[in-house]
C-alpha positions as a Markdown table, in Angstrom:
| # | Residue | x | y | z |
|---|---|---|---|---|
| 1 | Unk | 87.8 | 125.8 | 66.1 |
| 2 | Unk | 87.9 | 122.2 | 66.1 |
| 3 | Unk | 89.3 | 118.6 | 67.7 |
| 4 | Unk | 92.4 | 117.5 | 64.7 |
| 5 | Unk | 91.3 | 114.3 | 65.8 |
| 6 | Unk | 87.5 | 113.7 | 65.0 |
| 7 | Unk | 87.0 | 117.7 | 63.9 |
| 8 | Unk | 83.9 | 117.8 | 66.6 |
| 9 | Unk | 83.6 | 121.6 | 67.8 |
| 10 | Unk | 82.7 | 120.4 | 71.1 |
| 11 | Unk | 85.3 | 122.0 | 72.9 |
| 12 | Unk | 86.3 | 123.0 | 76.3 |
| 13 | Unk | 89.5 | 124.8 | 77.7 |
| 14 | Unk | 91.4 | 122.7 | 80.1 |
| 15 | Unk | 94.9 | 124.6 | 81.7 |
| 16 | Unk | 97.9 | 125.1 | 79.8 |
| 17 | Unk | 100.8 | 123.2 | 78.8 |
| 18 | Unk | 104.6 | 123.7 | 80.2 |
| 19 | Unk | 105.1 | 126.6 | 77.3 |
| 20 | Unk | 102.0 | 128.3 | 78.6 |
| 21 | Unk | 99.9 | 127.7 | 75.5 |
| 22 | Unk | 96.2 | 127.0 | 76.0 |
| 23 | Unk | 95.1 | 123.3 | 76.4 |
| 24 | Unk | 91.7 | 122.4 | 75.3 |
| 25 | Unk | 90.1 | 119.1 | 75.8 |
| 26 | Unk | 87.5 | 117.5 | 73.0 |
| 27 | Unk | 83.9 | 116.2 | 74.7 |
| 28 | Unk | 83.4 | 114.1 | 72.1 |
| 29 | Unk | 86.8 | 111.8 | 71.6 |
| 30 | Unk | 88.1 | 113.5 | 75.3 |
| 31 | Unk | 91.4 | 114.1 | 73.5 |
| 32 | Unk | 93.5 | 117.2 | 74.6 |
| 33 | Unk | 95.4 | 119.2 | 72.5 |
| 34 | Unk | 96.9 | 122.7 | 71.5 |
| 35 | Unk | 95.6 | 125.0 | 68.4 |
| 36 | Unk | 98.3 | 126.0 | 66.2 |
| 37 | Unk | 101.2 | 123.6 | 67.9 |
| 38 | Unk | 104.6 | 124.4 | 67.6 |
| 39 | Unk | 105.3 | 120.5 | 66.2 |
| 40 | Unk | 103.1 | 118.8 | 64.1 |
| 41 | Unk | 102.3 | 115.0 | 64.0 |
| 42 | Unk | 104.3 | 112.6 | 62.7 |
| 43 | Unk | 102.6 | 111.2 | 59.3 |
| 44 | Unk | 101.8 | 108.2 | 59.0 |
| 45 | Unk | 103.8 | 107.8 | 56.2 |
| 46 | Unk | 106.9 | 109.2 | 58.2 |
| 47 | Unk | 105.8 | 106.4 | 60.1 |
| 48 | Unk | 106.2 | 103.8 | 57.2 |
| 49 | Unk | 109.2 | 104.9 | 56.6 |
| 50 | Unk | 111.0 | 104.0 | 60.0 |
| 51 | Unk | 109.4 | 101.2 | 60.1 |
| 52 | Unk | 111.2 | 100.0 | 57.4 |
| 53 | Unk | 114.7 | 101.9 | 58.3 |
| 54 | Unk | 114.3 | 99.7 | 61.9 |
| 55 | Unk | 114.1 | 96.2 | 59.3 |
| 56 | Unk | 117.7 | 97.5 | 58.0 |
| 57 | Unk | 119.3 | 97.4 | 61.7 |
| 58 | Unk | 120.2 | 101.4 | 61.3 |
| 59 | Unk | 120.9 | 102.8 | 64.4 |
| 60 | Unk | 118.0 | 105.1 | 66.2 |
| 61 | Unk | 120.3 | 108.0 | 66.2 |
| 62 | Unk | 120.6 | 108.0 | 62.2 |
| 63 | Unk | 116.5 | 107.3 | 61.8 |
| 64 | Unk | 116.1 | 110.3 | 63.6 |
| 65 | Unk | 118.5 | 112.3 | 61.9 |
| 66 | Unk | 117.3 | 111.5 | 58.6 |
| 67 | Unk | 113.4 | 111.1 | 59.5 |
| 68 | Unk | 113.3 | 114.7 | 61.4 |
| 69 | Unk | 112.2 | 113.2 | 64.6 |
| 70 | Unk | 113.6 | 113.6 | 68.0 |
| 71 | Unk | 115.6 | 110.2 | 69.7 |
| 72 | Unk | 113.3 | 110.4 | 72.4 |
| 73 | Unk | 110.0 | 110.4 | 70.1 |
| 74 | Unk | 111.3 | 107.6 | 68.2 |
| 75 | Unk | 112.4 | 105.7 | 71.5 |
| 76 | Unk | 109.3 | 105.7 | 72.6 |
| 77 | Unk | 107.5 | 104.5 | 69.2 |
| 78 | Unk | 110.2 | 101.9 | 69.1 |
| 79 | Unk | 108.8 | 100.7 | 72.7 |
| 80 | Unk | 104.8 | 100.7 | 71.6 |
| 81 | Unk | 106.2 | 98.8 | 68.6 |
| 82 | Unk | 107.7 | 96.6 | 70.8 |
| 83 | Unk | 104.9 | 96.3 | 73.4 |
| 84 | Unk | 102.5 | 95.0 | 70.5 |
| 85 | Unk | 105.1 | 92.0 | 69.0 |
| 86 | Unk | 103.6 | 88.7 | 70.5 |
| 87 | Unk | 105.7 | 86.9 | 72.6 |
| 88 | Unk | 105.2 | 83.2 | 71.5 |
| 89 | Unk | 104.4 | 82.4 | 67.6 |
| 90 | Unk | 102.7 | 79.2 | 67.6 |
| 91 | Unk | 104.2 | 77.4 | 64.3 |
| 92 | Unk | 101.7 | 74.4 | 63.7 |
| 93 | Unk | 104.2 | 71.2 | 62.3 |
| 94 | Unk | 103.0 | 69.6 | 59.3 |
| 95 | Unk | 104.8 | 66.6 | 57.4 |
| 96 | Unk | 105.3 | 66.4 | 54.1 |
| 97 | Unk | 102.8 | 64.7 | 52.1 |
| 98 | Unk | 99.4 | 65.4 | 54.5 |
């Protein structure tokens, strides 16, 4: 048995989650998780993928659909997109011919 996040075995059970699976919690990363969960993690290639479907104005709904993700999952990675997008570009104005 071991963390899917830094693979340490330093592991120690911590409750259970709303479907009454067994929660453990990493000691080294401190990341909880499940063993054998039901969903898997979106790839990161999944995650390529809508990023570019979001560039072609499609609606969330149909990313979803044709991504196998759940509105609400992609919702909420639309928002942490969102969150990291500066506010203010700073555009430095040069003249032609300096």
């Amino acid at each position: 048995m071991h963390c899917p996040n830094c693979y340490s075995t330093q592991l120690v059970k911590n409750g259970f989650n709303a479907l009454g699976k067994q929660l453990y919690r990493c000691k080294d990363c401190r990341r909880h998780f499940v063993l054998n969960p039901a969903k898997e993690r979106i790839s990161d290639d999944k995650k390529m993928l809508i990023d570019r479907l979001l560039l072609e104005r499609i609606s969330l709904a149909g990313i979803a659909r044709v991504v196998g993700v759940s509105e609400a999952w992609l919702q909420n990675y639309v928002n942490a997109k969102y969150a990291q997008t500066p506010r203010e570009i700073l555009v430095k104005k040069s003249l032609l011919g300096d």
